[in-house]
C-alpha positions in Angstrom: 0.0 0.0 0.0 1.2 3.2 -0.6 1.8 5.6 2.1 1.5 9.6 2.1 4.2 11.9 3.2 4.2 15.5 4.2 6.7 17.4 2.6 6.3 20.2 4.5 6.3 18.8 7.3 9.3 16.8 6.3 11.0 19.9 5.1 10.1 21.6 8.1 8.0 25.0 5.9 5.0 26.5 6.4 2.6 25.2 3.3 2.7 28.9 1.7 6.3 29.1 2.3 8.4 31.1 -0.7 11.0 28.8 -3.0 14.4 30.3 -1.3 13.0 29.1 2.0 12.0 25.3 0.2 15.3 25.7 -1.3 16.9 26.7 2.1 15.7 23.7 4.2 16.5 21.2 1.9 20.0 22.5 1.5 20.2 22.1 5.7 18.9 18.7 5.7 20.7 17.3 2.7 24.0 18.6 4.3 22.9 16.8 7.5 21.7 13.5 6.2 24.1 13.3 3.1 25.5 9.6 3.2 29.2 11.0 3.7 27.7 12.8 7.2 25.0 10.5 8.4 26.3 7.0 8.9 22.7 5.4 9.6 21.8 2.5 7.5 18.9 3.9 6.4 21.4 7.3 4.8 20.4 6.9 1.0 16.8 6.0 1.7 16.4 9.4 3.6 18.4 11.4 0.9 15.6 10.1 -1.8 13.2 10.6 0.2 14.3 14.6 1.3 15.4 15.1 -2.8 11.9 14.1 -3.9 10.2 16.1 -1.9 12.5 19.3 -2.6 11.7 18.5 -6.4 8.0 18.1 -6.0 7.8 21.6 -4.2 10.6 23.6 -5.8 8.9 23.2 -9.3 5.2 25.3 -9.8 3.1 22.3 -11.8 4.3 19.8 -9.5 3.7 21.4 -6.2 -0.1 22.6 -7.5 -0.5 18.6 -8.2 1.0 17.7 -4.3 -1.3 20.1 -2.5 -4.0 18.7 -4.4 -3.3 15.3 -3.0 -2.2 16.5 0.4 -5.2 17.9 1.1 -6.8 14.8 0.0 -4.5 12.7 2.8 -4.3 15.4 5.2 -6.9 13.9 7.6 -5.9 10.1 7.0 -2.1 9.9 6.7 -0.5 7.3 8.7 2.7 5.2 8.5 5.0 7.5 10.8 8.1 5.6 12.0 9.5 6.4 15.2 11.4 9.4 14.6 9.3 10.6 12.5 10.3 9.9 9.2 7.5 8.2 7.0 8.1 5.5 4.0 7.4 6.6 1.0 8.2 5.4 -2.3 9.8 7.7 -5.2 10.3 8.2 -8.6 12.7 5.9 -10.1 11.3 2.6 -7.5 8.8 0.6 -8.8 5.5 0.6 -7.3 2.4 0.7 -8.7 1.2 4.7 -8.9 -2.2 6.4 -9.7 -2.3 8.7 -12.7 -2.0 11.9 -10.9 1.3 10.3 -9.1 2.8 9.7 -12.8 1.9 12.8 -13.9 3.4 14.7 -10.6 7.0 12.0 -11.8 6.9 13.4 -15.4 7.0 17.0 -14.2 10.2 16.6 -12.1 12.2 14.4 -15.0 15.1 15.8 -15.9 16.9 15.8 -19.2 20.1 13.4 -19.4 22.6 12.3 -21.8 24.5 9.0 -21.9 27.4 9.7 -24.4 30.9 7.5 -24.6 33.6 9.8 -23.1 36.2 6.8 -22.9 37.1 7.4 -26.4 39.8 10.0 -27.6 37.6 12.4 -29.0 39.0 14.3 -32.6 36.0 16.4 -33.1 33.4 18.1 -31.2 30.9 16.5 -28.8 27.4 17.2 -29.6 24.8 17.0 -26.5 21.1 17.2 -26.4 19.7 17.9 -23.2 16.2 19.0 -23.7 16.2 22.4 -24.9 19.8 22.9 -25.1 22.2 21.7 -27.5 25.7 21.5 -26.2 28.9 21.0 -28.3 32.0 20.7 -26.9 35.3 20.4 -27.7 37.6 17.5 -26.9 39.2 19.1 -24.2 36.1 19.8 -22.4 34.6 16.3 -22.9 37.7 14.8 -21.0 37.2 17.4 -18.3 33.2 16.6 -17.8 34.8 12.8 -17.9 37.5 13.7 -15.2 36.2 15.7 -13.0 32.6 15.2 -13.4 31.8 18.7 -14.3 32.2 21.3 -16.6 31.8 24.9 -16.0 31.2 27.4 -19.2 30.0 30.1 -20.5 27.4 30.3 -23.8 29.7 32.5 -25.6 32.9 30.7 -24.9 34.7 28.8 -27.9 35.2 26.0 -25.9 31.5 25.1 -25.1 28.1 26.5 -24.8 24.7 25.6 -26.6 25.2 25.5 -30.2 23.7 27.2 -33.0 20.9 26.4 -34.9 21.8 26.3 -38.8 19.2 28.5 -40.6 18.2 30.8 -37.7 19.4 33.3 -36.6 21.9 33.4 -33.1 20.1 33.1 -30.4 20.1 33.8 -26.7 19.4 30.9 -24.0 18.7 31.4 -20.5 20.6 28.3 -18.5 18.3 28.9 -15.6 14.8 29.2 -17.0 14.9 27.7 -20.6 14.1 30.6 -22.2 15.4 31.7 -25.5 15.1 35.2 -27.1 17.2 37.0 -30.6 18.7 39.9 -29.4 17.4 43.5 -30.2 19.1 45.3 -32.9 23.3 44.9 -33.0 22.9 44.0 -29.0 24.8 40.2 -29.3 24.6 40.0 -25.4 22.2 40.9 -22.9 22.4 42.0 -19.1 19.7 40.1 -17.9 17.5 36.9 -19.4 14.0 38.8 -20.6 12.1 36.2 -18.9 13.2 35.4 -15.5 16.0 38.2 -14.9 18.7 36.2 -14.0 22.5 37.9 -14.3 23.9 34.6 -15.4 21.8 33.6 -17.7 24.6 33.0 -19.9 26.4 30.5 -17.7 26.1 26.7 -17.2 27.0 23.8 -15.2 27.2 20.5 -16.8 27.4 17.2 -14.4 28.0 13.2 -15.4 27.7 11.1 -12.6 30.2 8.0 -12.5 28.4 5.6 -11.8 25.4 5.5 -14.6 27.9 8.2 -16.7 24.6 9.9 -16.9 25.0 13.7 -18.1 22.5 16.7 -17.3 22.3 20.0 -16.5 22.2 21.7 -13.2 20.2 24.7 -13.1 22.0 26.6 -10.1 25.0 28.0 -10.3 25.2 30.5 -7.7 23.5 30.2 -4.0 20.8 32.6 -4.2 20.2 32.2 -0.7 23.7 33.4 0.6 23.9 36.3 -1.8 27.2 37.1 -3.9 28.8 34.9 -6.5 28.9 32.2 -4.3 29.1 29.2 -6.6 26.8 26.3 -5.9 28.8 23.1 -5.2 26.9 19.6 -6.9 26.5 18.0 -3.6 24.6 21.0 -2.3 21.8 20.0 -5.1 22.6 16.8 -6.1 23.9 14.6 -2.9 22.4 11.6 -4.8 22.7 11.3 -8.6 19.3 12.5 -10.0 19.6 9.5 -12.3 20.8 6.3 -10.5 20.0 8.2 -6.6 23.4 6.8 -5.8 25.7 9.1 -3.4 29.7 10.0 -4.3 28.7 10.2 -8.0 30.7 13.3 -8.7 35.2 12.9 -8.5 36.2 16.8 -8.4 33.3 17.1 -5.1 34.6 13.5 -4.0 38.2 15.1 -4.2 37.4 18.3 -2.3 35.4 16.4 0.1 38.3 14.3 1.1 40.5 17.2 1.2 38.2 19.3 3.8 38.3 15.9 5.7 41.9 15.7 5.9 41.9 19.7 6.9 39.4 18.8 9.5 41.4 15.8 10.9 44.7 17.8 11.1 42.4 20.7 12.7 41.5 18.0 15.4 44.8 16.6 15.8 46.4 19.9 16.7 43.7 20.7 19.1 43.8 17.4 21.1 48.2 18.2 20.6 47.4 21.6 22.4 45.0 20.0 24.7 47.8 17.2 25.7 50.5 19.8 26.2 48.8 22.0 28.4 47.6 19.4 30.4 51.5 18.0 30.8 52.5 21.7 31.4 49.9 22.1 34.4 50.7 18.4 36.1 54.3 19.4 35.5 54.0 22.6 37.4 51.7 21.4 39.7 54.2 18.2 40.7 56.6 20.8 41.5 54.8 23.0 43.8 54.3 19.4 45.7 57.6 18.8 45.9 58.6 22.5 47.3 
């Protein structure tokens, strides 16, 4: 039987609550329960669980469909577990799901790409992912292969959505899809027309390791702290949207290990420092004994 969850109450936000705050809690959580921090046994089945719900409500159509049903399930929901935490099942499980629940999965699909970066690329790579087109040159394919990421810019020779032979150049916003032809002799444009973003020009692509899926994030920069903060994958992603499997990403596995290692020599010279002081004080208190 399937059970009902409440996101909200999962996520800990008021039902009207804006998307930074949405956006804002599940960042908190997914630090806290991300299968590196959280050593439970139940880690990846609470990471689905917290990135389904933060998908359902971050996007308009899907969240319209979920208060539907939650008012629906409000009075009757059951299947809490001790600490609270109810199972539920989630896109990419199989179970058997009404139409409205299918509907509510199609809306939060993502576009991916499964190209074959193990071979020495001579030409460029061409990438479909949805609305955007992607080529990229070799260089950049063996990065996005690497390091499991690619940063770019539209405009940049060495990436970017492609041109479309036959129209003219246009504009594409990375963060809402849009696409516009510039004004006049403008080639560029401060802000995307449509949803006013600054870096509408920029984009993040992603391949996880394990499924060598490829996609698209979205976010680039953390709305939420201001500035030019860039967004790191496991902040979004802690499991693969694809195959939900955690430490899908090398460069984040890399930097991950390396704040560990700064963390572990931060702890070593603290419990050092502790150690000495505490020799220094019996030594000086031994002596005043033996006065």
């Amino acid at each position: 039987m399937n059970s009902f969850i409440d996101y909200y109450d999962l996520l800990g936000v008021d039902p009207r609550a804006a998307a930074n705050t949405i956006k804002a809690a599940f960042k908190k959580l997914a630090l806290k329960y991300h299968p590196d921090v959280y050593k439970g046994e139940d880690a990846e089945e609470r990471m689905r669980i917290i990135l389904h719900a933060y998908q359902t409500l971050s996007d308009p159509a899907s969240r319209r469909t979920y208060d539907l049903e939650r008012a629906e399930h409000l009075l009757n929901a059951r299947g809490a577990t001790q600490d609270g935490w109810q199972r539920v099942q989630v896109a990419g499980e199989h179970h058997s799901a009404s139409p409205r629940e299918d509907a509510t999965r199609r809306d939060n699909q993502r576009a991916f790409a499964f190209p074959d970066l193990n071979v020495n690329l001579s030409a460029p790579l061409r990438l479909s992912l949805g609305d955007g087109t992607y080529e990229l040159a070799p260089d950049d394919a063996f990065l996005l292969r690497h390091d499991g990421l690619l940063r770019g810019v539209e405009s940049q020779a060495t990436g970017g959505v492609a041109p479309v032979p036959g129209r003219p150049r246009e504009n594409y916003c990375h963060r809402c899809h849009h696409r516009w032809v510039p004004a006049g002799s403008a080639s560029r444009a401060t802000v995307c027309p449509a949803c006013k973003a600054s870096d509408w020009a920029e984009y993040l692509l992603l391949r996880c390791v394990h499924c060598h899926a490829v996609f698209e994030s979205e976010e680039l920069h953390d709305k939420i702290i201001g500035g030019d903060r860039l967004y790191f994958p496991y902040e979004l992603f802690p499991l693969c949207p694809h195959c939900r499997r955690s430490q899908w990403c090398p460069a984040e596995n890399v930097r991950i290990d390396a704040l560990r290692a700064a963390a572990a020599r931060r702890r070593f010279i603290l419990w050092m420092s502790v150690l000495v002081v505490a020799v220094v004080v019996i030594g000086v208190m031994a002596a005043v004994v033996l006065r």
